[in-house]
N, C-alpha and C positions, 0 to 999 in steps of 0.2 A: 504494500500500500504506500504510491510512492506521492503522490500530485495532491490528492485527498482520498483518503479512506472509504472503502467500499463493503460494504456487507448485504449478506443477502436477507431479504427477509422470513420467518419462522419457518417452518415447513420445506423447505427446500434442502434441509440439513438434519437425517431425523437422528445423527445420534446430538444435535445439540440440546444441553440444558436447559430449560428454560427458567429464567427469573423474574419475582417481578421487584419492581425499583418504583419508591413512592418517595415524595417530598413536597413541603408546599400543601399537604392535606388529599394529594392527586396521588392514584398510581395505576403503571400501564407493564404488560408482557413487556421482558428485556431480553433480547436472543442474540445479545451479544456485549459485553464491556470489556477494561481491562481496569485496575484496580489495585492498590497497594494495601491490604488490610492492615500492616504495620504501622500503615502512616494516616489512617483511614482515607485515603486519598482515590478518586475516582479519577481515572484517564481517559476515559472511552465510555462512552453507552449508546447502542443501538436498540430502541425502542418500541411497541406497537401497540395503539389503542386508540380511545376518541380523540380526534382533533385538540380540544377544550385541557384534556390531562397532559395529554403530551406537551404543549404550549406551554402550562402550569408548569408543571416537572424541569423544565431545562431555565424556565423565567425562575424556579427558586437556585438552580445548581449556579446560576450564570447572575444570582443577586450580588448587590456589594453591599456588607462583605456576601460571600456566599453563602446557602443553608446548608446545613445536612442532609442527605440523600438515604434512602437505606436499601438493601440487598439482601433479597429473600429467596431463597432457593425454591423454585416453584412456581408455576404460572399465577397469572393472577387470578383464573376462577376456580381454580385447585385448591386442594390440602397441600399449604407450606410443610417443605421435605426439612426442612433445616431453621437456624437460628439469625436475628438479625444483624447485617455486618452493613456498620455506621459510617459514610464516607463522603467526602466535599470532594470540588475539583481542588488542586493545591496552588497554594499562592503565589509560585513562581510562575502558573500555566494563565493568570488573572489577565485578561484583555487580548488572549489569542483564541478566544475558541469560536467557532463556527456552527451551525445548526443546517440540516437539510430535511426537509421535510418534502412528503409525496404522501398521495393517494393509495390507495391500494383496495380497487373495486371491486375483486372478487371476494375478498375477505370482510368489505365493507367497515376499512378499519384504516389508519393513518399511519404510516412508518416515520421515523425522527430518528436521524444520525447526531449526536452533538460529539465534536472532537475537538480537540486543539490543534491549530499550525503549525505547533510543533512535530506533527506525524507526518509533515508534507513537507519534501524534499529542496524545494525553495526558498522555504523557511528558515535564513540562515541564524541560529543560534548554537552556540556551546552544547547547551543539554536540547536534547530529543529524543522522541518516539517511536518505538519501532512497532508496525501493526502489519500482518501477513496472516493468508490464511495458512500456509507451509512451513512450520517450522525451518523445514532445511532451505529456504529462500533467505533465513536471517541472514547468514554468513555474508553475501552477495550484496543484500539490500543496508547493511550497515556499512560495508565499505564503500557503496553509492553516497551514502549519506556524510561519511568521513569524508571523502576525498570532495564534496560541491563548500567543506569547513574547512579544509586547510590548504596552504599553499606547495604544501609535500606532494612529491610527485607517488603517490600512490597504484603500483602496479594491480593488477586482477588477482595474481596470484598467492598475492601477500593476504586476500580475504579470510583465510581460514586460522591464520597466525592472529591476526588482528582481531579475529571475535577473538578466540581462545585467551587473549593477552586482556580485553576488555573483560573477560568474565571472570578470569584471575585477581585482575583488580580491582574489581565490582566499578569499574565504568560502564559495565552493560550490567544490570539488576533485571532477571527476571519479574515479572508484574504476574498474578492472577488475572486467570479469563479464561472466558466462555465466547465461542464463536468464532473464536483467530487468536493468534499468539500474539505477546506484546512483551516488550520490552523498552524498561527505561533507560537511557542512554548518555555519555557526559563527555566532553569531547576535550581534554587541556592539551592546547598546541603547543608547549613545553615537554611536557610527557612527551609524548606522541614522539615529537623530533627525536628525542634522549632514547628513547623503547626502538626506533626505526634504526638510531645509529650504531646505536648496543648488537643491535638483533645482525644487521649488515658486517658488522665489523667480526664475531664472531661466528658467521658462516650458518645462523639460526637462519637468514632469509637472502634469497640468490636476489644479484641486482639485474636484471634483465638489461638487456643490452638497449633495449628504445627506450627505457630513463636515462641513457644517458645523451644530454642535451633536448629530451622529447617530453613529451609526458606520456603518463600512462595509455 
């Protein structure tokens, strides 16, 4: 999920969870977020219900300051499977987030994506968000996202060292989620040079011959 984040709506995924997510007094099915319960922090919700809830629900996540949200394992006209997990968006994500809202007339019911900028590829900041429905796309799509943040000439093949080096130093933090995988992301162009030079000089990473004078 490189430009803006995509999800499909319920039923098109039938091993997904489903949850429902209430705030602001509203709540509608959630068949997709991604979420930090250590930090109670909400990254992502892909949403389904009446117009009026869905509208309600993202006008209280996207309040200033913002409200608390909650996560409930289990549809919304079901028996909740599980316990309440309490979460806002976080205050570093405050003034990037986005809303997409569509119809959806055969279910006679309203879909609502709310994310942050930060999971879109042009969005140039330090920390970002990784959102894919493939896990093994992570490796690939974090190096995309590294190399549009630094001026390092960053090879293709260096992907797989780079996650592995991000998740050892917890620059890349796995996030919980239903519906696609996420990950939260922190990018120090200090590091990064010192990790690339280390790694080069001691033979951990070959320098491809079109970095030199080229870019990746």
């Amino acid at each position: 999920m490189l430009d803006s984040p995509t999800t499909s709506p319920p039923g098109d995924d039938q091993t997904t969870q489903l949850y429902t997510i209430t705030a602001g007094g509203f709540s509608a099915t959630c068949d997709a977020f991604a979420s930090d319960p250590e930090e109670n922090q909400l990254w992502f919700v892909s949403m389904v219900g009446a117009q009026t809830s869905l509208k309600a629900i993202w006008a209280a996540l996207l309040n200033s300051p913002p409200s608390p949200a909650f996560l409930i394992k289990g549809a919304a006209d079901d028996v909740h499977e599980g316990g309440y997990e309490r979460c806002e968006i976080p205050e570093s994500s405050i003034g990037t987030w986005k809303t997409k809202l569509a119809r959806l007339p055969q279910a006679g019911a309203w879909h609502a994506m709310v994310y942050t900028q930060m999971a879109e590829l042009s969005f140039e900041r330090d920390a970002f968000l990784l959102l894919t429905p493939d896990k093994d796309e992570a490796p690939a799509l974090h190096w995309r996202f590294l190399n549009q943040r630094t001026e390092l000439p960053l090879h293709r093949s260096w992907a797989g060292w780079l996650w592995e080096q991000g998740l050892e130093n917890e620059a890349i933090r796995p996030l919980k989620s239903e519906g696609l995988h996420a990950w939260s992301c922190y990018h120090d162009p200090d590091q990064l040079e010192m990790e690339l030079s280390a790694a080069v000089r001691y033979g951990a990473l070959a320098l491809p011959r079109e970095l030199n004078g080229a870019a990746a």
